[in-house]
N, C-alpha and C positions, 0 to 999 in steps of 0.2 A: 504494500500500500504506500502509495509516492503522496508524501505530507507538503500542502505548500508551505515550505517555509520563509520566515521573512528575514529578508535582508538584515544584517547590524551590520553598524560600523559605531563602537564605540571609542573615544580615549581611554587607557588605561592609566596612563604616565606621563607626562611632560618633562624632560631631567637635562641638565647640562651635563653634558658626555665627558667632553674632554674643551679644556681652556689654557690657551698658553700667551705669554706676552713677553716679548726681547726688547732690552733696550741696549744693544751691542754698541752703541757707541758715545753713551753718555758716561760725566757728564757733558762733556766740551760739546756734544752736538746740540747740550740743550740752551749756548748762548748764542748759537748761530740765529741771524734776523730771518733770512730766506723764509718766504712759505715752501712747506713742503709737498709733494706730489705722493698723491693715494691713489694706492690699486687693490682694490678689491674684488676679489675672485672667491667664486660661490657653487658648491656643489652639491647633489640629492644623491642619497644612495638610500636602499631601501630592501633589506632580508626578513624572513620567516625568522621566527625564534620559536613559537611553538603550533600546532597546525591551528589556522586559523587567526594565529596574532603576530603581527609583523612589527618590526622596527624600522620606522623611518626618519632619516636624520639630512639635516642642513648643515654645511661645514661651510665656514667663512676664513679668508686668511684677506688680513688690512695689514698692507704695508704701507711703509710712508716714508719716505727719502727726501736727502735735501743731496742734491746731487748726486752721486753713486754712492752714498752714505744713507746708511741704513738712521732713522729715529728712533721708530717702534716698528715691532711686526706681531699683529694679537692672530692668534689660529684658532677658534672655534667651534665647537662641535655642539647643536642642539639635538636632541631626540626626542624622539615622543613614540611610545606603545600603543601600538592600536589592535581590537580586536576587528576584525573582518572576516565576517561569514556570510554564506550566502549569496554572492554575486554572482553574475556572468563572469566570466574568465576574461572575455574583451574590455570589463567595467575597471578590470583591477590594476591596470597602468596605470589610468588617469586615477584613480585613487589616491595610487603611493605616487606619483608626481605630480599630482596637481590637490589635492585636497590635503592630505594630509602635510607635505611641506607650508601651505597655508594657514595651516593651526600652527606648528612649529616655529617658523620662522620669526613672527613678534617677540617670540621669546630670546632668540639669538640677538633679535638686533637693541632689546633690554641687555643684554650683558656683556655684548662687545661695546656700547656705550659706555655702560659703569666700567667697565675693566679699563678699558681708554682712559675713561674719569680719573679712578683710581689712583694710575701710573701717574696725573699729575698733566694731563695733558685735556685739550677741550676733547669734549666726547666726540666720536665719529657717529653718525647716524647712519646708520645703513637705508638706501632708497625701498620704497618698496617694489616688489616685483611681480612679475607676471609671473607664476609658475605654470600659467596653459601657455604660453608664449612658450615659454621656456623646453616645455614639457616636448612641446608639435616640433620645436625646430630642432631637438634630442632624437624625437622621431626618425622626422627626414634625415638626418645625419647617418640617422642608422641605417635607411635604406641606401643611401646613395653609397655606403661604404659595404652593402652586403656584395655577395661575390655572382657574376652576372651568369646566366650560361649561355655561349654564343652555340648556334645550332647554324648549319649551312644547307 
């Protein structure tokens, strides 16, 4: 007897993973005038931990240079548990890359601020982002790198 069952998608957890912050070249970098130049790179990754509930996590690394000298460099990791049952198998991409990164990510960009803060420096705000944007052109990437078969 086939049960309709319904959908969940719960949070179980929201936790900061992993947080790191360098300050390799102070103090003397920190009486330099220059503004410095931020690069912030941002990536999803998303495993099963038990059937049914996955881990998926935002990792942030802000670097900030005042010429080829390093200021600060903060590495970030948010995660969050989620239980997921019940979908189509086609639902559960967009799931772990575009909904659940969406709950996650406010939380990273709360403590790569304060961390920022912390160090003694003005906070860096991270923008917010499109995780479907994001999510589609991860897609496409992946097709156009899949392997083609030429037939004659």
């Amino acid at each position: 007897m086939a049960e309709n069952q319904e959908p969940i998608f719960q949070i179980q957890r929201v936790y900061l993973k992993e947080a790191s912050l360098e300050q390799p070249n102070s103090p003397a970098i920190l009486l330099e005038q220059e503004q410095p130049t931020v690069d912030i790179q941002l990536g999803v990754e998303a495993s099963p931990v038990a059937d049914g509930v996955y881990e998926v996590s935002v990792t942030a690394t802000v670097t900030t240079k005042i010429k080829d000298r390093t200021v600060f460099l903060v590495e970030a990791k948010q995660a969050g548990i989620f239980e997921i049952r019940n979908l189509p198998q086609e639902q559960m991409g967009p799931i772990m890359g575009i909904a659940c990164p969406q709950i996650v990510y406010p939380y990273l960009r709360s403590n790569v601020a304060d961390l920022v803060q912390r160090a003694g420096f003005p906070p860096v705000h991270l923008a917010e982002i499109n995780f479907q944007a994001m999510y589609e052109q991860q897609q496409a990437q992946a097709a156009d790198d899949a392997p083609r078969i030429v037939t004659q």
